[in-house]
N, C-alpha and C positions, 0 to 999 in steps of 0.2 A: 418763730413759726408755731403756728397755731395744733395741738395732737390732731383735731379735726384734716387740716393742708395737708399736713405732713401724712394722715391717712391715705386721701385724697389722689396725691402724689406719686405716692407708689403704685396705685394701680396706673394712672397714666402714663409713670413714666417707665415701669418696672412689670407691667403685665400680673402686680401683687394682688390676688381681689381681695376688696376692702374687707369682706367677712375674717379672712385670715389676721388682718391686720388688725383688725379692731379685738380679738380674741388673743394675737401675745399680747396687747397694751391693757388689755383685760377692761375693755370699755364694751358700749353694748352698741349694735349697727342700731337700733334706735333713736340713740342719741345722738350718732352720727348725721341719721336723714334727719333731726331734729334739727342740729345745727345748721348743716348745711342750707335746708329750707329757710333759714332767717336770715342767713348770709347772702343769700344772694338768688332765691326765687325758687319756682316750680322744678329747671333743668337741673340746679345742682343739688338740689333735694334728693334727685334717682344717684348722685356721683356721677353723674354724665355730663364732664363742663367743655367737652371739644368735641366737633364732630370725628375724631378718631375714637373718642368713648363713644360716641351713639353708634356707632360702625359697628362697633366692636360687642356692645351690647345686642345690634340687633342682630350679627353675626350669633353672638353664643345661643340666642332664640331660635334661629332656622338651625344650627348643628343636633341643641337637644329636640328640638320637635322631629326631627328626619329620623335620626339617634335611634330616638322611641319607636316611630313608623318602621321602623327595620328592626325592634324586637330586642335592640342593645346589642347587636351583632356584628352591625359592621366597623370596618374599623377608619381611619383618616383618608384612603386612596377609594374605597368605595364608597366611604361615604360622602367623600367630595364629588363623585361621579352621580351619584342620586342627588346632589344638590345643585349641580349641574344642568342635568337631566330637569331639575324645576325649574331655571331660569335665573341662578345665583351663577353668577362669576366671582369665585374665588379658587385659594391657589392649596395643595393638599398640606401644605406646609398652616397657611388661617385655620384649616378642618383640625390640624392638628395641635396646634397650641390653642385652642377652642375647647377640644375633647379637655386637654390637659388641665384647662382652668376650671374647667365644670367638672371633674375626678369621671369624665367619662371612658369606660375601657371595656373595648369589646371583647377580649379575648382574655379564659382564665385557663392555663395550661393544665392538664388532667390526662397522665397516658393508659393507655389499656394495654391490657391482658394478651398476647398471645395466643390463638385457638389454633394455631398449626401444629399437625401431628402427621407425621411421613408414616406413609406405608411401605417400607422400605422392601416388599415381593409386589407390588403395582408397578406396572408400567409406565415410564414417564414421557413428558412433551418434551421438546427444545422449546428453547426460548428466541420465539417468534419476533418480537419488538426490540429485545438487546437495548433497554431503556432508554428507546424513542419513544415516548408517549406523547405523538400528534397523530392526528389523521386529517385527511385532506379531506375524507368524504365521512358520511353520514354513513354505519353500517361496516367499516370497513376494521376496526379495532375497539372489541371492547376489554373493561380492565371489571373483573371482581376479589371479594374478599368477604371475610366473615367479621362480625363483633359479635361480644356480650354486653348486654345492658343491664346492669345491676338492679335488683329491686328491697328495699327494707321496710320490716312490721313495724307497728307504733311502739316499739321498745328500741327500736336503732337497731335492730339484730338485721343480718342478710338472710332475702325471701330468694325465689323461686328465681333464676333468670330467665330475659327475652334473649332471643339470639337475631340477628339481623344480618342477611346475606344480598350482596348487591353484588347489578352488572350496570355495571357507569360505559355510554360513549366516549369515548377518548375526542371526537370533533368536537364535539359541545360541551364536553360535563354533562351533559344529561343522563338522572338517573332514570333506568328503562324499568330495572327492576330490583325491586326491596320488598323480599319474604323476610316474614318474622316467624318463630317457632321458638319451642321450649327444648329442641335438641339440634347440635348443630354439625348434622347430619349431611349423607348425599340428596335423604330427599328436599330438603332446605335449598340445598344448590340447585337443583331441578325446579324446587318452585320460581326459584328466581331469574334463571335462564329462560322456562316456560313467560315469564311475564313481561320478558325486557321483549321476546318476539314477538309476544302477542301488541308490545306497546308501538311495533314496526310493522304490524301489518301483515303481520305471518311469516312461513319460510323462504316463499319464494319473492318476496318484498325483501328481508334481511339478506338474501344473498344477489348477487349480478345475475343476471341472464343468462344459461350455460355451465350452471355451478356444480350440478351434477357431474358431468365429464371434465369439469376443469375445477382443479382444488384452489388453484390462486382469485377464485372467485367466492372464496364463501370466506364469512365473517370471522374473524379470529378475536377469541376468546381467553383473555391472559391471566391466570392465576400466579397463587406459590402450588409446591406441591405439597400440599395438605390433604392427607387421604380423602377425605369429603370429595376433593375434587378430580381422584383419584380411581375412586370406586369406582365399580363398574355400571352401577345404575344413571349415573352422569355422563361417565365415559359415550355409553350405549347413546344416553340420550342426544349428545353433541353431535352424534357421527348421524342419527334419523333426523336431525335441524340442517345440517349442514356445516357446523358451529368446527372449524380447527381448534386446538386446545394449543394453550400454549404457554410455557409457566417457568419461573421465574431459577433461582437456584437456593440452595436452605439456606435458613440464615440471612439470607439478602432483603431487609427491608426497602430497599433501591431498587432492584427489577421488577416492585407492584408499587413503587412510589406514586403515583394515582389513584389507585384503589386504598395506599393507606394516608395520603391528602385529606381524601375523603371522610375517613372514621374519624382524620386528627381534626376535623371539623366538627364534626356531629358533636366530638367531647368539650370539645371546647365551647361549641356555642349552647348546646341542648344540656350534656348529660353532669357538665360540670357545676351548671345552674340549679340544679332543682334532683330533686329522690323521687323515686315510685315507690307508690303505696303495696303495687300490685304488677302482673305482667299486662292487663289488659287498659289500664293507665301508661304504664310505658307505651305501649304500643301507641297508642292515640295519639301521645304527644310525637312521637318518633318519625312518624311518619308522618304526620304534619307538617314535621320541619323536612322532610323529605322531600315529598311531590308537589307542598306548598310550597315553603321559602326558598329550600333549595334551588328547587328547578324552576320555580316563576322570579322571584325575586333577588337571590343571592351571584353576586357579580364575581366574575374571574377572568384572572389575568388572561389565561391562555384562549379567551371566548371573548376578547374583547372589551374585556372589561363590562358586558352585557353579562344576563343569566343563561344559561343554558336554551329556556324556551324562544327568548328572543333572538338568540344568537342562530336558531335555526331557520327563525321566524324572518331575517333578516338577513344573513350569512349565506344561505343557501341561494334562493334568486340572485343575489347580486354575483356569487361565481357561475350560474348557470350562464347570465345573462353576458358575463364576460367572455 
């Protein structure tokens, strides 16, 4: 058998791509397409001599083309669902030894920091949701939490940090609100509770009909107890929204297990990839992945395997209509 076959071989028979191949036999893919173009014409010239290679070939084209369209983020289940969604029928299982032959990998593990600090003379919530993190309707459970976003000068040394405070829907994943700030503060938590309402339509849109006189009608709002969200400038302000509070116990990164899904995303996909120069650089990017990918583009299990926007965009009529 010919080094050229015996290359050849292994990617058809063995899923080996020939680049690897040709590199421990220490020859050049040159002189491979060289060969093979005199052996036997234009098809085996590319190493595509069955149509399981051309499959398979035009397979690895539409994974890194989509791959890229989603920013190197998602990973074999959604991005089998986006390829889907274009008019490919294949199986997550093809998406996934596809990623693997190309070294494509959406997710690089990076955890954070901690920003919970108890005030332990504030008054606390019970914990309202008791780690059910579903809701049936729009409005009726949200989940927040706090990050830091690191930032470094052109010497490698750590700059100033961004702080990032969100209120995620629990029906959709949709985030409602994501304040940034350089302290991560009560007023932080207020901006971003003031922004997830104003993205519902105000207060009496975020609560049922009636909310006034009946507290089982107004939105619940689940924390950890992290002073921030403790303080009274928050406290104050949940109770003039309508907003019940409702939070989690110390210690327990499982009773905001949604709200830290959330951050375990952001690092993964955003903050693990790339440094800021500056806080007003983070920001930009932050929140781009934010209200752009996140909430337009970025798919999740518990929405359907849609993104958040579509999932209301579509989710919603059809239970009305049921």
């Amino acid at each position: 058998m010919s080094v050229a076959r015996f290359i050849a071989d292994q990617r058809t028979k063995y899923r080996v791509p020939h680049t690897i191949t040709c590199a421990l036999l220490g020859v050049s893919v040159a002189w491979l397409y060289k060969w093979l173009g005199r052996a036997a014409g234009p098809s085996a010239a590319s190493g595509l001599h069955t149509p399981t290679d051309r499959r398979r070939d035009t397979i690895d084209r539409a994974v890194r083309v989509m791959f890229d369209r989603k920013r190197g983020l998602h990973g074999s289940p959604r991005l089998r669902a986006d390829l889907v969604d274009d008019g490919w029928k294949v199986s997550e299982k093809t998406v996934a030894d596809s990623m693997r032959r190309q070294g494509l990998v959406a997710r690089r593990i990076k955890r954070r920091n901690g920003l919970t600090r108890q005030d332990k003379t504030a008054a606390k919530f019970g914990d309202l949701l008791r780690r059910d993190f579903t809701a049936e309707r729009p409005n009726a459970r949200w989940v927040g939490d706090m990050t830091e976003i690191p930032t470094v000068d052109e010497h490698g040394r750590p700059g100033p940090k961004l702080y990032l405070a969100t209120v995620i829907d629990l029906y959709s994943r949709r985030l409602l609100g994501a304040a940034t700030g350089l302290h991560p503060d009560a007023a932080l938590a207020c901006s971003a509770i003031k922004m997830a309402v104003a993205a519902r339509g105000g207060v009496d849109a975020v609560n049922q009909p009636g909310w006034r006189e009946d507290e089982a009608k107004r939105v619940i709002f689940h924390t950890d107890r992290g002073s921030t969200y403790t303080a009274n400038p928050f406290t104050k302000l949940c109770r003039k929204l309508g907003i019940r509070q409702s939070m989690g116990r110390v210690g327990s990164c499982f009773d905001n297990a949604a709200a830290e899904a959330f951050f375990s995303s952001l690092e993964w996909e955003v903050l693990s990839r790339q440094e800021f120069a500056d806080t007003p650089q983070a920001q930009a990017v932050v929140l781009d992945w934010c209200y752009g990918f996140y909430n337009h583009e970025r798919r999740h299990s518990s929405a359907g395997m849609m993104s958040p926007i579509n999932y209301e965009n579509t989710a919603t009529p059809d239970r009305e209509a049921a």
